[in-house]
N, C-alpha and C positions, 0 to 999 in steps of 0.2 A: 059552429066550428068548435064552440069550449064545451058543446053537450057529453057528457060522462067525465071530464075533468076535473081534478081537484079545484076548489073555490083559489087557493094558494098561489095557482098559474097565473093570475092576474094578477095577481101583485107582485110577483119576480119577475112581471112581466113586464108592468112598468115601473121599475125599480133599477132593471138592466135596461130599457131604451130610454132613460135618464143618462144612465152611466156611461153608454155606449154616444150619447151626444156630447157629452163631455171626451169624452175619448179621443173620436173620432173628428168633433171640433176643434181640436188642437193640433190631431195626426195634420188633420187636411192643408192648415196653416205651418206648419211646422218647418217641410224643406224649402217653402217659398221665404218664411219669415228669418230663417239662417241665408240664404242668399240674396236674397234683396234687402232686409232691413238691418239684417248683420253685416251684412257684406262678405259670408264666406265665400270662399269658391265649391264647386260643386262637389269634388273628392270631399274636402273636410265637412261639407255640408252633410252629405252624405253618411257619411263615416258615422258623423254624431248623430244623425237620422237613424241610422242601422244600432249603432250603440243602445239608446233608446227604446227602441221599440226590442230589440233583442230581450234588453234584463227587464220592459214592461213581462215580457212573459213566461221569463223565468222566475221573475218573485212569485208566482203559485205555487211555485215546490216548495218557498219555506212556509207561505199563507196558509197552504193548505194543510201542511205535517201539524204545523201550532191550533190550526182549528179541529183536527184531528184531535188531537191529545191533550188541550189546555182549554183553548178558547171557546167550541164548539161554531158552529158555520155563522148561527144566527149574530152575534158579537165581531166577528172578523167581519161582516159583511157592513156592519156598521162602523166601524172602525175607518175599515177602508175607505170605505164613500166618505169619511169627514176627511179623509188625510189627503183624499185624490180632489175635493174643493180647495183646501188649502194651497194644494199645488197648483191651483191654476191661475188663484188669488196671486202667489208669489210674483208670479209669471210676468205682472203686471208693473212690477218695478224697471222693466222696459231694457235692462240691457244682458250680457252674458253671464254673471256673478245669478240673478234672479232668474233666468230661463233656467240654466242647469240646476239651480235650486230647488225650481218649481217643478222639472223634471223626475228631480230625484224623491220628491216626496210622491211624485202619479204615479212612481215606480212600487213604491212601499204600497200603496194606497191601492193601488189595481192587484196587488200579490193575496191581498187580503179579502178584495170583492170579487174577482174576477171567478177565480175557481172555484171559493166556494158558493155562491148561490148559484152554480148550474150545481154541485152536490147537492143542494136542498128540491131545484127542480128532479132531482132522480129520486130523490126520499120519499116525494109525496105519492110515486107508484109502486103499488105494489111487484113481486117478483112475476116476470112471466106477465102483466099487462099489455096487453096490445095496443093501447093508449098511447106508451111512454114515446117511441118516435114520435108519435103526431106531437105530444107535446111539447117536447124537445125542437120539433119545427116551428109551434107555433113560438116556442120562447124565441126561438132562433129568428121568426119576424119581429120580435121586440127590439130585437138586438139591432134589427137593418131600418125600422123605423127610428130608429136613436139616429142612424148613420144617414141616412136618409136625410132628416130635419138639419144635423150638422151640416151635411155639402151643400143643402140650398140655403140654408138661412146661418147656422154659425162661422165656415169658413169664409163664404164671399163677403158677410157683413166685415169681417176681419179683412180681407184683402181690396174691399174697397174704401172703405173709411178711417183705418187702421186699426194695426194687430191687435191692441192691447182691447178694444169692442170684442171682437171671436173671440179672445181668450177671457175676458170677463163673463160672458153670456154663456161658453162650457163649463166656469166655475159654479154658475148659478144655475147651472143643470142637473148637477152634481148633487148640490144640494136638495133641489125637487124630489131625484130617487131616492137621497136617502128618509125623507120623509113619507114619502111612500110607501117603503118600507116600514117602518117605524108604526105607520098606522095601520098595516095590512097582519100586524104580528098575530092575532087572533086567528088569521085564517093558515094559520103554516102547521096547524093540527099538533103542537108543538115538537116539530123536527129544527135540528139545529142549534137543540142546545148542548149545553156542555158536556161532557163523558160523564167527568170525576169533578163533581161539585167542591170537594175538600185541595184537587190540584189548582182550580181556579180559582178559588180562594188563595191561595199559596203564589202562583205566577200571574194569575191575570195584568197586575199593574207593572210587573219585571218584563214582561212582553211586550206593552204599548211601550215603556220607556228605552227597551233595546231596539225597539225597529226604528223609532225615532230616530234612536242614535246611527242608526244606521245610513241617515241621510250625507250626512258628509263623506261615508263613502263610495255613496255612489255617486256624490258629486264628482270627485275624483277620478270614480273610473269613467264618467262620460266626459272631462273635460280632456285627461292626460293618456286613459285606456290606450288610442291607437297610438301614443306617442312609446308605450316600454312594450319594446319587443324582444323575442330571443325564440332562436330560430327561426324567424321568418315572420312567426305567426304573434297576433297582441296579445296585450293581457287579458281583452274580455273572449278570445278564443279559450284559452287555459281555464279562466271562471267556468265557461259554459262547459268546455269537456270533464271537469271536475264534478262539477253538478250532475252531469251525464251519467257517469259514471258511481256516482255515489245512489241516483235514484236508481239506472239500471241494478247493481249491488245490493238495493232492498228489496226489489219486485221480485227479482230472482229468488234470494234467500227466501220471503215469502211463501213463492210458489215451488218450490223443492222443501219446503216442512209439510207444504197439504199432498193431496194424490195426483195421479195422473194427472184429471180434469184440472185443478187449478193452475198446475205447472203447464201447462199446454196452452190454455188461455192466456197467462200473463206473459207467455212465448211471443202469442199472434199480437196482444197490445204491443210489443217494443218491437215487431216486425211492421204494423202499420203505424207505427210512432214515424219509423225511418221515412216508409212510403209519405207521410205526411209532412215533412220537411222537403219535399220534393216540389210538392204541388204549394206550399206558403213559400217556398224560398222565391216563386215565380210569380204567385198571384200578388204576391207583396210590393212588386215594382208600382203598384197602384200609388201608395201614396211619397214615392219617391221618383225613381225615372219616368213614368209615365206620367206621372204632374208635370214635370219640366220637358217634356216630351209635349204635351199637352200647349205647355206655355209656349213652345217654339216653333213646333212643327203638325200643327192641328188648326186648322181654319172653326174658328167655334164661332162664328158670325151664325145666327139663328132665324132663317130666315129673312133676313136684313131687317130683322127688328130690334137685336141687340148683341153683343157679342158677350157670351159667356166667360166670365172668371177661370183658368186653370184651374183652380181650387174645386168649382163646381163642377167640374167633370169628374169626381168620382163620385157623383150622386146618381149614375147610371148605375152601379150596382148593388146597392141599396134599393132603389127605385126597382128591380127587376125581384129582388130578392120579395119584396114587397106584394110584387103583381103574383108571385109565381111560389111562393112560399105556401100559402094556402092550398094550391092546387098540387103540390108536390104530399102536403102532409095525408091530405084525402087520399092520395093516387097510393101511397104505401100503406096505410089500411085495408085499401078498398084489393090491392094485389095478395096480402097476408091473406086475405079471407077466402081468395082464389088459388091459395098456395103458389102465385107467381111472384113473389115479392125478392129480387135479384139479394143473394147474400152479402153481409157487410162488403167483403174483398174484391164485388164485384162491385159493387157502389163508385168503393173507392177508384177503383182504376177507370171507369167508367168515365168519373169525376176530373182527374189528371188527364184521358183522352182528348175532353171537351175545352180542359185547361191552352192542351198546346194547339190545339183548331183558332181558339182565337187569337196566338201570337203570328200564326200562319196566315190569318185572312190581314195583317198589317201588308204582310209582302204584296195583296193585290192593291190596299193603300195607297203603297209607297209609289207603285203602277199611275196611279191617279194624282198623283198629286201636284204635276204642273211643275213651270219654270218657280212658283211662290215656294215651292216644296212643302208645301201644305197638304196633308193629308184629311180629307174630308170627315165631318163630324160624326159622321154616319157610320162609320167602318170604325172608329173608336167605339161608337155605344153599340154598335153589331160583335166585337170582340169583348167588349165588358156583361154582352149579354150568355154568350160562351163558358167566360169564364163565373159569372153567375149562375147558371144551370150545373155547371161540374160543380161548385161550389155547394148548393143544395144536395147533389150527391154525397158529399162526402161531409162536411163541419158539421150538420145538427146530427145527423150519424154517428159520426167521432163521439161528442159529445156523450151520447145515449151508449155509445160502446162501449164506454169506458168505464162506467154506472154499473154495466153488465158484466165485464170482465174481472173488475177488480171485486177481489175480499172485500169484504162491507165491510169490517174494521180499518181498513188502508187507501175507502174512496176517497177520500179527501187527497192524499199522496199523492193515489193514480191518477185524478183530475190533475194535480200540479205536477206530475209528470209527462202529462198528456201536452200540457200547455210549453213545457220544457223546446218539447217539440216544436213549438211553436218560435222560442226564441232562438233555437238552433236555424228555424227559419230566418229570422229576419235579419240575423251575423251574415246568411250565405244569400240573401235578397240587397243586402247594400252592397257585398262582394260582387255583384253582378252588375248592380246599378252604376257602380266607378266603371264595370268596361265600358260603360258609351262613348266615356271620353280616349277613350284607346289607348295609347301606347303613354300614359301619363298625362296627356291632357285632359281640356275641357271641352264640352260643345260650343261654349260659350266662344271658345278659341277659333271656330270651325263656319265657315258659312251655312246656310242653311240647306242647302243642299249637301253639303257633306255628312253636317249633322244627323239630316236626315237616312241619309246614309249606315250613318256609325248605329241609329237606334234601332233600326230595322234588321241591319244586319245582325246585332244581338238579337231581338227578340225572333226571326227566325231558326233562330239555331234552338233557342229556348223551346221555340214548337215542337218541330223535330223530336227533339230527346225528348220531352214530356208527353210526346202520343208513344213513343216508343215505350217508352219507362211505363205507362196505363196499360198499352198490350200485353205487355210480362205480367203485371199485376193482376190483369182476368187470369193469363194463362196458369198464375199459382194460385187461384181462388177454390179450387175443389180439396187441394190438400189444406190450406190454412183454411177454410171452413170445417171440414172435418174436424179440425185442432181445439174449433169453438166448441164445441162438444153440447149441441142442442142452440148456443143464444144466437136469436136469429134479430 
């Protein structure tokens, strides 16, 4: 599988599913450990769940501009893995003051790893490589075995023995990658260093000590964010469309200085940016509604040998990405080479098709699931497998698109613009996860039949528009592939 690959692939390879078990080990615990061992209710639980993981994926736009222009990839990437242990260390001081602490450093700390070493995975191929997707997939299994090991082994050791275990064991995960890293430096062919040796000499230390300082504000914006509103909408709405705004306003200016070609590509980037807030803002219910969905209205009794953790039910799609990751990276070389390899736009929509098929197979769930109103195990990991198959369509794609799309002097940007996208997802994936509880309440409020009720009838609708939204997406794929002008 790694024959014709840079030697480099294996060490970003296990460096990111380090990272991604730290991550992912704390995602998993995260909306259980605010409503159960905090005691929020599920809206505010929510809220700060959505808060979180929103500006987790928008610190790449400043990660990535700083590794851009000061730090170079190889040092952010190190940086960040220390600052993202740290945070998980904090975490451990066991009440609100140390979780939002601990938060707020993952945040700084992910801005810094997250985007740029998939930038150093696109450096090590050359332009025009037919390699680069497989790679990119294979990296993209790195990623779901991180995720993988978290849902069986870091979150349920946290939800069965207590929190502060999972959240100890993803700090020391943390740690591993970046040692991995660390010792893998020799084989990265030396990509990922710094631009301007004489700038990092100049900012290197004013940059580690401003992001630092940058912890106490986002303390503030995850504890107070949904509390200052004006017009309707929070503060971390206003952050995100700022950012929005400010990265669209570079890509642009960018691509109206070069010709045609580049102005046309960096068009289709911020048209499938949008499209990609579509399919995260839905497949994200995973480690929010669909955990407490899991916890409530899910029979996880496994054969009557043991009944599964909520938490470990989202090791279905990791586990899938795992089986089927391999066979996806083969299957889009093996079609290039037959010239049937479906164009990015068609990937994409493809991907979101398959997204809203699995919130649709809940409705026959809900069919089955008795006076307990339990929905069978089975029809969970049959719609996680759904949404894992669309999922390979489109994120190691994304990834590798963006590599190709953007100016080489501005990937690092377009990667943290890429990722923008992402947190524009997760603002409008908590915004979704509060309608369970309907008209202001909570399910918690709600029998379980009604419950049931409230989740399904969301995630139906959610199907719906996400097959519909993927159809429009094929049917504009002949003009926005024309736009790519050759990168296929």
């Amino acid at each position: 599988m790694l024959k014709g690959h840079p030697k480099g692939l294996i060490v970003l390879f296990g460096a990111e599913m380090f990272e991604r078990l730290c991550y992912y080990g704390m995602r998993g615990l995260l909306i259980l450990y605010l409503t159960k061992s905090l005691m929020m209710g599920d809206a505010k639980g929510i809220g700060i769940y959505g808060a979180f993981t929103a500006l987790v994926y928008a610190a790449p736009v400043w990660g990535g501009k700083l590794a851009d222009t000061v730090l170079g990839y190889r040092r952010a990437v190190i940086f960040g893995g220390l600052v993202m242990a740290a945070g998980e260390f904090m975490i451990l001081g066991g009440n609100e003051f140390w979780l939002f602490l601990g938060m707020s450093a993952i945040i700084i700390g992910n801005g810094y790893f997250k985007a740029n070493i998939s930038t150093i995975v696109g450096k090590l191929y050359k332009d025009g490589d037919p390699l680069r997707d497989s790679g990119f997939t294979i990296f993209y299994m790195g990623i779901n075995i991180g995720a993988f090991l978290a849902t069986v082994a870091v979150a349920p050791l946290g939800e069965t023995y207590g929190f502060r275990w999972g959240f100890g064991l993803a700090g020391l995960g943390m740690l591993l990658g970046v040692g991995i890293f660390l010792m893998g430096q020799n084989k990265l062919e030396g990509h990922g260093e710094a631009p301007d040796p004489e700038m990092l000499r100049k900012w290197e230390k004013p940059v580690y000590a401003g992001s630092l300082l940058a912890i106490p504000v986002l303390f503030g914006l995850i504890k107070y964010g949904q509390e200052i509103t004006f017009l309707g909408k929070d503060l971390l709405f206003y952050l995100l469309f700022g950012l929005l705004a400010f990265v669209c306003f570079n890509l642009l200016r960018e691509g109206f200085k070069g010709d045609r070609i580049q102005r046309d590509r960096i068009i289709v980037l911020m048209i499938l940016m949008t499209f990609n807030v579509v399919f995260w803002a839905c497949f994200e219910q995973a480690g929010s509604s669909l955990t407490l969905f899991a916890d409530r209205n899910v029979d996880r009794n496994v054969f009557n040998l043991f009944e599964m953790t909520a938490s470990a039910t989202q090791f279905f799609n990791p586990l899938f990405i795992i089986i089927f990751g391999s066979i996806f990276s083969v299957m889009w070389v093996r079609l290039a080479k037959i010239n049937k390899n479906p164009n990015i736009p068609v990937k994409f929509g493809l991907g979101i098709i398959q997204l809203g098929l699995g919130y649709l197979l809940l409705l026959v769930g809900a069919s089955m699931a008795g006076e307990a109103a339990k929905v069978p195990l089975f029809i969970l990991g049959t719609m996680y497998l759904l949404h894992t198959t669309g999922e390979l369509f489109l994120s190691p794609i994304g990834l590798s698109m963006v590599t190709k799309l953007a100016p080489k002097h501005m990937t690092g940007s377009a990667m943290g613009a890429w990722f923008l996208s992402f947190a524009f997802s997760m603002y409008v994936a908590a915004a979704l996860a509060k309608l369970t509880g309907g008209e202001g309440g909570a399910v918690t409020e709600l029998t379980p039949a009604e419950g049931l009720a409230q989740y399904v009838g969301l995630y139906g609708k959610m199907g719906w528009v996400t097959v519909g939204i993927g159809l429009l997406l094929v049917l504009l794929s002949k003009p926005l592939n024309k736009m790519m002008h050759g990168v296929e």
